[in-house]
Backbone as a chain_set.jsonl record, in Angstrom:
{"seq": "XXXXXXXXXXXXXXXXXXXXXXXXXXXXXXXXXXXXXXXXXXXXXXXXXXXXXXXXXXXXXXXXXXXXXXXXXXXXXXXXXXXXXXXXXXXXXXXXXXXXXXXXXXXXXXXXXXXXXXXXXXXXXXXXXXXXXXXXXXXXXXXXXXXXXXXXXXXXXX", "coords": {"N": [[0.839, -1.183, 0.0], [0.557, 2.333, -0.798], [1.912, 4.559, 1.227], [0.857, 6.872, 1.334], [-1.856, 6.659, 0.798], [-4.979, 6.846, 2.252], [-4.982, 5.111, 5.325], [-6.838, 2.066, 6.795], [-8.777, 0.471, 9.516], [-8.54, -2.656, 10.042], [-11.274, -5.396, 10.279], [-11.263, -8.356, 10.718], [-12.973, -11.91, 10.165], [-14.408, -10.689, 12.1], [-12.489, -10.728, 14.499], [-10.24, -9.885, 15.079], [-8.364, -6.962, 14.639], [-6.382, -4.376, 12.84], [-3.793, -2.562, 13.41], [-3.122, 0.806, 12.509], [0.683, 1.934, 12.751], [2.337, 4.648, 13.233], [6.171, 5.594, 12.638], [9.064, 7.413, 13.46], [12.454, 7.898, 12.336], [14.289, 10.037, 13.193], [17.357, 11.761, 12.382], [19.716, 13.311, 13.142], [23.074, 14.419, 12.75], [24.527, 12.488, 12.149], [23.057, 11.005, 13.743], [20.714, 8.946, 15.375], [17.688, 9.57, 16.933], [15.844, 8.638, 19.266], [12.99, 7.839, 21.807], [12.665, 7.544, 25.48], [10.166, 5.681, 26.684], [7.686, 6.755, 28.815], [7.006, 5.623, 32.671], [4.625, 5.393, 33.762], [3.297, 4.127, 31.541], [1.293, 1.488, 30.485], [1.698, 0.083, 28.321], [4.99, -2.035, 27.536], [6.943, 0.173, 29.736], [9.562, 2.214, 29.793], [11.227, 1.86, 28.234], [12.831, 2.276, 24.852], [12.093, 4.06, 21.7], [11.284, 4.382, 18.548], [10.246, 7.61, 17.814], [6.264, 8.079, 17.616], [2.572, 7.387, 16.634], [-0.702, 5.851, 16.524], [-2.206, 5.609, 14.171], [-4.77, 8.073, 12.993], [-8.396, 8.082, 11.982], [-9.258, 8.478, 8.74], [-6.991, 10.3, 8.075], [-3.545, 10.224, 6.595], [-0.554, 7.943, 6.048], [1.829, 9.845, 6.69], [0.564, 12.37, 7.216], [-0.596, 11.314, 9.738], [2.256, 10.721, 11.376], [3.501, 13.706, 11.547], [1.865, 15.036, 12.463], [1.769, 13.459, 15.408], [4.221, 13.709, 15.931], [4.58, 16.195, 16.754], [2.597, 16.504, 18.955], [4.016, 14.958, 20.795], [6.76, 15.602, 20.8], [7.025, 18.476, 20.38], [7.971, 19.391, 17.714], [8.052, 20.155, 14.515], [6.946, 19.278, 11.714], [7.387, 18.908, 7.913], [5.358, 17.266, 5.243], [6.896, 16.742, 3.121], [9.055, 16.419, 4.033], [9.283, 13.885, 4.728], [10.217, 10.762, 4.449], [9.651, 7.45, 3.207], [11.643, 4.115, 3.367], [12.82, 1.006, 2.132], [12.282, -1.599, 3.49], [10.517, -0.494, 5.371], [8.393, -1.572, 6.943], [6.451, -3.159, 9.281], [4.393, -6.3, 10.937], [3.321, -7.495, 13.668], [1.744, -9.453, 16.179], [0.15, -8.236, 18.895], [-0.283, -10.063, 22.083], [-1.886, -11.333, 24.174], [-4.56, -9.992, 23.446], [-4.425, -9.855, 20.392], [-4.691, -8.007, 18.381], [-3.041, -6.957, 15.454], [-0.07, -5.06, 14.895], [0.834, -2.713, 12.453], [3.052, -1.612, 11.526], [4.804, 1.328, 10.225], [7.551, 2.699, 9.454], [9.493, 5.941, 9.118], [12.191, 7.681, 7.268], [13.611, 10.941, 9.094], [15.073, 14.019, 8.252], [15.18, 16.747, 8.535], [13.354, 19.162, 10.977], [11.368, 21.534, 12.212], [11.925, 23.589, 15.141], [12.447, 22.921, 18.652], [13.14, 19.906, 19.93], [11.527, 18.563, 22.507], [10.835, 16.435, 24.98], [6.854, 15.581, 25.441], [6.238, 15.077, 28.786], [4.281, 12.885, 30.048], [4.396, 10.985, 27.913], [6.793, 10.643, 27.136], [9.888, 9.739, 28.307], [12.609, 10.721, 28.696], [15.29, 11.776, 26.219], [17.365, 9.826, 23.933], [20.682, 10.234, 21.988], [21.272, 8.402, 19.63], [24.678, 6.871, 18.533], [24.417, 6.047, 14.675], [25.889, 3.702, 13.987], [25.929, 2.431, 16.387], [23.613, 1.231, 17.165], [23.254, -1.351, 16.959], [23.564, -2.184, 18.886], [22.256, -1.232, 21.257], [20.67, -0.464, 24.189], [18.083, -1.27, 25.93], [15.911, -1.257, 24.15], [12.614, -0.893, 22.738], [10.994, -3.676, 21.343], [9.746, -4.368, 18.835], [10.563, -2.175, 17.545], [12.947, -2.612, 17.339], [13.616, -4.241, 15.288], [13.848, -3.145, 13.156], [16.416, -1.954, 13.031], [18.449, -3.0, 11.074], [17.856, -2.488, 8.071], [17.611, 0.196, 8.408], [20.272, 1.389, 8.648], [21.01, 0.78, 6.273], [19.144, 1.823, 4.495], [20.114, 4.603, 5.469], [22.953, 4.691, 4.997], [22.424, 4.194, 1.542], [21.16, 6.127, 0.892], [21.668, 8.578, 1.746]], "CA": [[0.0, 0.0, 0.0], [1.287, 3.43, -1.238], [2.028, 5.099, 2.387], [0.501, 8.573, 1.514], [-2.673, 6.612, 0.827], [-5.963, 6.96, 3.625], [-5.029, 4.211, 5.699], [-7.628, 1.435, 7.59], [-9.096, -0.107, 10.556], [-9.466, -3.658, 9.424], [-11.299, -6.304, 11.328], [-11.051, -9.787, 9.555], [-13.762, -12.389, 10.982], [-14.754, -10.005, 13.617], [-11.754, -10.563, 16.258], [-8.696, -9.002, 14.743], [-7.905, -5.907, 14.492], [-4.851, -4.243, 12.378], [-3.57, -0.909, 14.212], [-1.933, 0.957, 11.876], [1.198, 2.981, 13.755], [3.916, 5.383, 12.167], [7.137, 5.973, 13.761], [10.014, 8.679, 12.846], [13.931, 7.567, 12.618], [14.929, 11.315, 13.591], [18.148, 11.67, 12.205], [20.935, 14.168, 13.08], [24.601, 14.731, 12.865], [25.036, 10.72, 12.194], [22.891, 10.358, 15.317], [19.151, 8.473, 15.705], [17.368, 10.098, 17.935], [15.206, 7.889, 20.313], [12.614, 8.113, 22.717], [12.036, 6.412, 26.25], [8.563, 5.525, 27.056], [7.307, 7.248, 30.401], [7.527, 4.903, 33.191], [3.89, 5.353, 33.457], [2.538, 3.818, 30.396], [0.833, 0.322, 30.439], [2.698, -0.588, 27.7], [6.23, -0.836, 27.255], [6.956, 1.458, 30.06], [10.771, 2.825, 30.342], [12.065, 1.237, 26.888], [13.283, 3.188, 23.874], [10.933, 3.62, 20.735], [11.267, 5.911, 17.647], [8.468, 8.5, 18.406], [5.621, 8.047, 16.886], [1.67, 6.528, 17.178], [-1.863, 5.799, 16.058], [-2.864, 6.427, 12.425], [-6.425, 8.243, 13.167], [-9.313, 7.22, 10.872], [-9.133, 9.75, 7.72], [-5.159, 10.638, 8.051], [-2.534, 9.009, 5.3], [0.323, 7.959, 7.616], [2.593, 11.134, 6.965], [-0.048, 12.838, 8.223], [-0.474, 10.885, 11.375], [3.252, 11.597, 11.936], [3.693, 14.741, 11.494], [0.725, 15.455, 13.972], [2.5, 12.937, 16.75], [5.836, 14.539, 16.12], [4.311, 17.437, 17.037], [2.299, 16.019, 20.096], [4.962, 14.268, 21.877], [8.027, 15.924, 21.002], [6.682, 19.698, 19.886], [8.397, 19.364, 16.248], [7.248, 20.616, 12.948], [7.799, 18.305, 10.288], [6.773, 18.936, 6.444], [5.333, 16.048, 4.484], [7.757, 16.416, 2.046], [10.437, 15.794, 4.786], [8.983, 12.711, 5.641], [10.587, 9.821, 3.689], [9.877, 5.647, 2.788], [12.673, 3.779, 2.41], [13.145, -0.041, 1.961], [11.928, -2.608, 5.006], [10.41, 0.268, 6.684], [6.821, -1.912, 7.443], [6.496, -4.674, 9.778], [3.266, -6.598, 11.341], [3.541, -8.052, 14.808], [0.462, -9.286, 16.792], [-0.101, -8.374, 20.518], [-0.369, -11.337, 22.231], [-3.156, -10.498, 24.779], [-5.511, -9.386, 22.518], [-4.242, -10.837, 18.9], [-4.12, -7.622, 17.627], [-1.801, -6.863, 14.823], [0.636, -3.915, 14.739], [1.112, -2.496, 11.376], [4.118, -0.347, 12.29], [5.971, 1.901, 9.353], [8.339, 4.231, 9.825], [10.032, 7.262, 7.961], [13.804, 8.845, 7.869], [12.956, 12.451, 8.869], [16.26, 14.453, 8.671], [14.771, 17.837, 8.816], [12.089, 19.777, 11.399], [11.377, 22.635, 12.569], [11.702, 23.659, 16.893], [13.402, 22.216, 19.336], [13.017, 18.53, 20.789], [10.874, 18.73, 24.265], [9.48, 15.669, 24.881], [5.772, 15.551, 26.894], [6.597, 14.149, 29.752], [3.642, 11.35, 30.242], [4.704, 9.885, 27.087], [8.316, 10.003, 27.11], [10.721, 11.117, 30.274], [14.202, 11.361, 28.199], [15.441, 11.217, 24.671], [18.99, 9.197, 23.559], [20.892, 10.546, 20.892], [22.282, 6.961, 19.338], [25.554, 6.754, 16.841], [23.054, 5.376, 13.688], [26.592, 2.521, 13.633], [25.907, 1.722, 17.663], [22.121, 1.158, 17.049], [23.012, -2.861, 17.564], [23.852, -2.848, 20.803], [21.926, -0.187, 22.186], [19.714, -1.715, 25.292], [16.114, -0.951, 26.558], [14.904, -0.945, 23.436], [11.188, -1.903, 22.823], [11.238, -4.919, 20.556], [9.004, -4.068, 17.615], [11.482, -0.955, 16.992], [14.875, -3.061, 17.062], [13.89, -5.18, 14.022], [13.867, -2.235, 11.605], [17.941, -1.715, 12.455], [19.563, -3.373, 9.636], [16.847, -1.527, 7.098], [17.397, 1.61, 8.532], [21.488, 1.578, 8.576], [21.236, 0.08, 4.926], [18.508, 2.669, 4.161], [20.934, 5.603, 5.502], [24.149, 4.888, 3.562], [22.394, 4.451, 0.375], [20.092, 7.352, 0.483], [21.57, 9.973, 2.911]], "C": [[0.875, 1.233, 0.0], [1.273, 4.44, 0.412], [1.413, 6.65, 2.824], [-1.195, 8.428, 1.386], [-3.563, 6.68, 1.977], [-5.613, 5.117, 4.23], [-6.347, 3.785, 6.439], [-7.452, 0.627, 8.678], [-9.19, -2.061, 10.127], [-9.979, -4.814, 10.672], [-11.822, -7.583, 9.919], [-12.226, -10.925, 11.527], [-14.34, -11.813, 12.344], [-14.451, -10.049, 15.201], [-10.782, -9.878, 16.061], [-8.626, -8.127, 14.27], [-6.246, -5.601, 13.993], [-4.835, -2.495, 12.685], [-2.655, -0.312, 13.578], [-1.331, 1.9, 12.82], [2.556, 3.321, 12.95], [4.451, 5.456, 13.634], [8.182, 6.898, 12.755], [11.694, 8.004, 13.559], [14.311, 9.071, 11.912], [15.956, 11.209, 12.806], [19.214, 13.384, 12.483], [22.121, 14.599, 13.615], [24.558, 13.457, 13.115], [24.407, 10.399, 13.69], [20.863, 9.723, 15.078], [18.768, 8.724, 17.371], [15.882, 9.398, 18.514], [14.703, 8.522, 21.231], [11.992, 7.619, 24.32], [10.697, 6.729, 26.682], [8.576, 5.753, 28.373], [7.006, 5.526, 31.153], [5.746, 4.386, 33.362], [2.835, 4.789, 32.655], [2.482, 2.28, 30.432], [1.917, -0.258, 29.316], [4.053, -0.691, 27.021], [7.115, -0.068, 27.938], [8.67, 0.995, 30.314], [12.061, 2.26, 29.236], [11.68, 2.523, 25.739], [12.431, 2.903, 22.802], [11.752, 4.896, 19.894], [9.875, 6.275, 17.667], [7.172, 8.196, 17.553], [3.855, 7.595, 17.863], [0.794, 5.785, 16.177], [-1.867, 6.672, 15.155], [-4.479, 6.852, 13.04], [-7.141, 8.176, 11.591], [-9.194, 8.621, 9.595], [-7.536, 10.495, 7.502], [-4.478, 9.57, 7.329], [-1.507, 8.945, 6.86], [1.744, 8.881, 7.731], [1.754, 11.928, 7.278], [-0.307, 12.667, 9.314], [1.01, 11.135, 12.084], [3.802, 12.547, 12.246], [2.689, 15.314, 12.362], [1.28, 14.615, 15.626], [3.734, 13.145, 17.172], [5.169, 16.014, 17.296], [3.675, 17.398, 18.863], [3.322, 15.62, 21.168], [6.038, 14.696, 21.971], [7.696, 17.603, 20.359], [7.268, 20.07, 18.992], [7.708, 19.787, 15.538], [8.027, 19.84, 11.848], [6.818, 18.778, 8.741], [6.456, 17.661, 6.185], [6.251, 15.654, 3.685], [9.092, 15.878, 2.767], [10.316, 14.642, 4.967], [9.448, 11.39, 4.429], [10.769, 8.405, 3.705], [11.48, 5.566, 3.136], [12.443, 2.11, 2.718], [13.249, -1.124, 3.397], [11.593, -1.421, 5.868], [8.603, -0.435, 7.171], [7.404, -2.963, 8.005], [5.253, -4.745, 10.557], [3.705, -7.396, 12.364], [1.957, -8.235, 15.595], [1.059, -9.14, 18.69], [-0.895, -9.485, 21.063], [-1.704, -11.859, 23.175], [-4.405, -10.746, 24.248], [-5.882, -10.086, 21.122], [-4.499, -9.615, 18.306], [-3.132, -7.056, 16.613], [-1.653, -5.323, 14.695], [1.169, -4.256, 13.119], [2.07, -1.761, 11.715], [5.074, -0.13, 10.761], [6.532, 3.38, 9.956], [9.006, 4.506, 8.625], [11.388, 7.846, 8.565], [12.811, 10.475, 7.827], [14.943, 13.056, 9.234], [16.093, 16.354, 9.066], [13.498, 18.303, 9.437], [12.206, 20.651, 11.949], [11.166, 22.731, 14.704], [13.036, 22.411, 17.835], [12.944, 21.101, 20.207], [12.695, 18.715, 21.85], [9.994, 17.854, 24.297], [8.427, 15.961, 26.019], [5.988, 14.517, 27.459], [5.338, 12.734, 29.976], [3.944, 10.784, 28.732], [5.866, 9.678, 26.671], [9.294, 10.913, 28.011], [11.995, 11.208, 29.502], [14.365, 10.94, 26.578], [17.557, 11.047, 24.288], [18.729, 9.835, 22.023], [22.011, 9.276, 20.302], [23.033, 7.171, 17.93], [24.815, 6.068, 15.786], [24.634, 4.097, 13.771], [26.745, 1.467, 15.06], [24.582, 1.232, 17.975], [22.055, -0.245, 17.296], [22.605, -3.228, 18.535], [23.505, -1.819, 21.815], [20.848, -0.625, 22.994], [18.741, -0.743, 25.629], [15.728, -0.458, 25.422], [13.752, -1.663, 22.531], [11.42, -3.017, 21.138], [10.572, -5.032, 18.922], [9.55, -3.116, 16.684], [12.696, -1.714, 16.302], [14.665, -4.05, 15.502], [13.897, -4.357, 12.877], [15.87, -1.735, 11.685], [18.596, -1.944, 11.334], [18.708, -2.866, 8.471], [17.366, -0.279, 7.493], [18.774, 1.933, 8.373], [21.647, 1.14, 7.062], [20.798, 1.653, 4.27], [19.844, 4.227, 4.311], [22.385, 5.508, 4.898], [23.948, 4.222, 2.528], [21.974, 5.378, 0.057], [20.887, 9.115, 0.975], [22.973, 10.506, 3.125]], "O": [[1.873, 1.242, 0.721], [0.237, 5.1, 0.496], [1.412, 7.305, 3.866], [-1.936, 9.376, 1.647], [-2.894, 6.558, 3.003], [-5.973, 4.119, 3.606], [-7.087, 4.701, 6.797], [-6.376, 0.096, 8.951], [-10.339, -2.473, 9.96], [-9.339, -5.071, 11.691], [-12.398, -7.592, 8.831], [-12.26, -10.84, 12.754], [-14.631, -12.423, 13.373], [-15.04, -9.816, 16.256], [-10.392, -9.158, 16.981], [-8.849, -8.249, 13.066], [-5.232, -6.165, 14.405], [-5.57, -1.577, 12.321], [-1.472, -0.587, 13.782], [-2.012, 2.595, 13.574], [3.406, 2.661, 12.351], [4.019, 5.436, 14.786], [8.054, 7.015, 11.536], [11.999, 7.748, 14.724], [14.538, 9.325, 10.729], [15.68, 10.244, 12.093], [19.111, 14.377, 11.762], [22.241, 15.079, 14.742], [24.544, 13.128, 14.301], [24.977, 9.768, 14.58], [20.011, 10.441, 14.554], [19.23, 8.339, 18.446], [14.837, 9.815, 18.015], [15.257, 9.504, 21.725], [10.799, 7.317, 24.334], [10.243, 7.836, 26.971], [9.319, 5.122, 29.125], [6.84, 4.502, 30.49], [5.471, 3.206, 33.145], [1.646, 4.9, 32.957], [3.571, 1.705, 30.412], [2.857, -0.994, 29.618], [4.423, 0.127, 26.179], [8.036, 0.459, 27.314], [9.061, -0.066, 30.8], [13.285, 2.245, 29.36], [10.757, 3.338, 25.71], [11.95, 1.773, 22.712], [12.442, 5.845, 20.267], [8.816, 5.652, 17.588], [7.545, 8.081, 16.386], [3.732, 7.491, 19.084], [1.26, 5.2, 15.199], [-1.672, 7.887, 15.12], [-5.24, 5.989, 13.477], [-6.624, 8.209, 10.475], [-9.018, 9.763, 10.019], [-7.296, 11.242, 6.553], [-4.713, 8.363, 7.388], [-1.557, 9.448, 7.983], [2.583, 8.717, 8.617], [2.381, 12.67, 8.034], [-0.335, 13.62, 10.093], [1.053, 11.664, 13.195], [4.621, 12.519, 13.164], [3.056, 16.291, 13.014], [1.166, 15.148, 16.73], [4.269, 12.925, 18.258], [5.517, 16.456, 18.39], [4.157, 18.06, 19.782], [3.296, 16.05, 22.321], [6.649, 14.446, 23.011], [8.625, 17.824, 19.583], [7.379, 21.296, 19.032], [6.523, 19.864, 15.863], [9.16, 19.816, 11.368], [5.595, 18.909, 8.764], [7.11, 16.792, 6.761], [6.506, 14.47, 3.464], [9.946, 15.142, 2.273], [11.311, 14.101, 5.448], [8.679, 11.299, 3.472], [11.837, 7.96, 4.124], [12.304, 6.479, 3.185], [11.761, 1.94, 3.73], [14.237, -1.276, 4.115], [12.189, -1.238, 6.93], [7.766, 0.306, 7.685], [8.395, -3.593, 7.634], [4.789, -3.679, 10.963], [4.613, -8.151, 12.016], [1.133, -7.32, 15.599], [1.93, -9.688, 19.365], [-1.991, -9.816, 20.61], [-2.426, -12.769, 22.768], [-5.179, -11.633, 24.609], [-6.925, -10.617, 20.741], [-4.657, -9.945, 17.131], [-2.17, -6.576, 17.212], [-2.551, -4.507, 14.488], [1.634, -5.285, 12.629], [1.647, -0.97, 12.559], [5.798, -0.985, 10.251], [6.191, 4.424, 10.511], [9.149, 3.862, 7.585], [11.669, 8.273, 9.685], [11.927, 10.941, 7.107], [15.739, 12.653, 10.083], [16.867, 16.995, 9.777], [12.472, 18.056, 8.803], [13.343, 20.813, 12.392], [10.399, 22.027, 15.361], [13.935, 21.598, 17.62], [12.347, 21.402, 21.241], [13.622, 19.148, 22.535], [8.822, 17.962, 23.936], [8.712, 16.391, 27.136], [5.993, 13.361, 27.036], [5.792, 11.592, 30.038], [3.364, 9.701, 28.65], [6.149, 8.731, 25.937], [9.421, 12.107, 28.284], [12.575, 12.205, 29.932], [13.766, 10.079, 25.935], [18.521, 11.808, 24.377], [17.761, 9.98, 21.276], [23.226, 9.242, 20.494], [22.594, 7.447, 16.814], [24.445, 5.034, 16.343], [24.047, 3.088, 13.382], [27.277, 0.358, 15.117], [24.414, 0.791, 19.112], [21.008, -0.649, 17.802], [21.812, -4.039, 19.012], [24.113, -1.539, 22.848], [19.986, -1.253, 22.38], [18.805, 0.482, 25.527], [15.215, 0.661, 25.405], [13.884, -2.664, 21.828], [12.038, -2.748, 20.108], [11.013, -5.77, 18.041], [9.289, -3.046, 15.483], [13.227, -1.546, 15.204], [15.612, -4.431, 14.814], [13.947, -4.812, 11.734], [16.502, -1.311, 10.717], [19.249, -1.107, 10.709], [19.501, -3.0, 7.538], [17.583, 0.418, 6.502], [18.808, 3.034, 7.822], [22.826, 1.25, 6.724], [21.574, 2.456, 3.752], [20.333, 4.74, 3.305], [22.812, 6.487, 4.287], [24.891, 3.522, 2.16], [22.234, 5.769, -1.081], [20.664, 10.274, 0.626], [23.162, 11.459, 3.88]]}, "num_chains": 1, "name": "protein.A"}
């Protein structure tokens, strides 16, 4: 699916749900910029994520980012900043529940303001070498499988 298209809710036989959720691989001065999840938060809490959330119903999913950039870390991002690249989707189900995480993310190398995250949804933000991103610890598990995409993605593109 073309990523700028209106994304959906889907429910298949009427138990599963697919949640679509953008995320943002920040980028600057050779650094990925990470965010830990408030300690607070049911799920997840006090592990590293690239920022992001919930696609709302009628929003493509550079629009849902560029509105949760803005929410959680008081950024201004353009659409046009917001950029695909190559293994940036993956589907994971919550185990709980059984529903599936649609999760894509976007290189963003340019935004406008200065990084302040809101505190109930993230208490500090790591600035990680994009070549130490292996072995960087507490971070949430659905994030770490886009590493080798995203270090591929940045020294062909960037």
């Amino acid at each position: 699916m073309d990523k700028s298209q209106k994304p959906f809710l889907k429910c298949v036989d009427g138990k599963t749900h697919i949640i679509n959720v953008v995320g943002a691989v920040l980028i600057k001065d050779n650094n990925i910029i990470l965010a830990r999840r408030s300690k607070n938060l049911t799920n997840f809490p006090n592990l590293f994520e690239f920022p992001g959330g919930k696609v709302e119903k009628g929003e493509t999913f550079k629009e849902a980012l560029k509105r949760e950039l803005f929410e959680e870390l008081n950024i201004n991002v353009k659409i046009n900043d917001i950029h695909e690249f190559y293994g940036n989707n993956s589907k994971h189900t919550i185990e709980k529940s059984g529903k599936i995480i649609n999760l894509t993310l976007f290189i963003i190398k340019i935004w406008d303001g200065i990084i302040h995250p809101k505190e109930n949804i993230h208490s500090e933000i790591a600035y990680v070498d994009v070549n130490k991103m292996d072995t960087f610890p507490e971070m949430l598990p659905g994030d770490a499988v886009f590493i080798k995409a995203i270090k591929l993605a940045i020294n062909l593109t960037f």
